[in-house]
N, C-alpha and C positions, 0 to 999 in steps of 0.2 A: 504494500500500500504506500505510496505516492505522500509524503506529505507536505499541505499547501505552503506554500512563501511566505516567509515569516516577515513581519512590517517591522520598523526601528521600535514602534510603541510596543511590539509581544517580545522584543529584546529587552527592549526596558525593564517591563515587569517581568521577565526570566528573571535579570541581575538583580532587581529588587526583593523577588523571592528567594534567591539561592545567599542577597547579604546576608538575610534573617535566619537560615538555618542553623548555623551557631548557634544563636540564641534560641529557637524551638531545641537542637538537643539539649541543651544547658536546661533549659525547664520544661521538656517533657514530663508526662505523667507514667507511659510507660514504654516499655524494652525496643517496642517497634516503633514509634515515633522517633525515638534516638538512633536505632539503626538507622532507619528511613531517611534522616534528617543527613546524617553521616556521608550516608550512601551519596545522596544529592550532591554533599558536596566534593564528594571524590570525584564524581563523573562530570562535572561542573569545571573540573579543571583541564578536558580534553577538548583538544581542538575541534571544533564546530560540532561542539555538543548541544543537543535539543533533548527537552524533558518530553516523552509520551505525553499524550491527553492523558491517563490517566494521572502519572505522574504529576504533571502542572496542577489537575484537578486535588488532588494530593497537599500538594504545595501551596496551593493559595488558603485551602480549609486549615490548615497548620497553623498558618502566616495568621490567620484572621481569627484563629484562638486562643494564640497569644497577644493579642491585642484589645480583644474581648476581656481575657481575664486580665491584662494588665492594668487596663484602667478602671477595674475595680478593686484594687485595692488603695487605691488613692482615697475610696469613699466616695462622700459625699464632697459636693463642691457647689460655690454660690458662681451664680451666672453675674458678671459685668457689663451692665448696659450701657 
């Protein structure tokens, strides 16, 4: 299977999700988010490497659970009008 031409914007957010993998293994919850996260970023370091759809679908739900739970621990917060 063929897959389609990737635009500067789906490179973008590759390197935007492959910075954050560190940080999902560092505060993974369990064995295979850490692997997973690892893994991403071994293969991240080959020449014209591209994440599967799966994969990227993977990585963006990671990306966005750490980010979810990070900003709740801050708490509560007053809005600035």
């Amino acid at each position: 299977m063929r897959r389609a031409m990737m635009t500067l914007r789906d490179h973008e957010e590759i390197d935007r999700l492959v910075y954050h993998m560190p940080t999902v293994a560092t505060h993974a919850t369990n064995n295979w988010a850490v692997g997973f996260a690892r893994s991403i970023q071994r293969q991240a370091q080959r020449r014209n490497w591209t994440p599967s759809q799966k994969q990227l679908n993977l990585m963006r739900s990671l990306v966005s659970d750490l980010f979810a739970h990070e900003g709740n621990e801050g708490g509560d917060f007053d809005v600035v009008e």
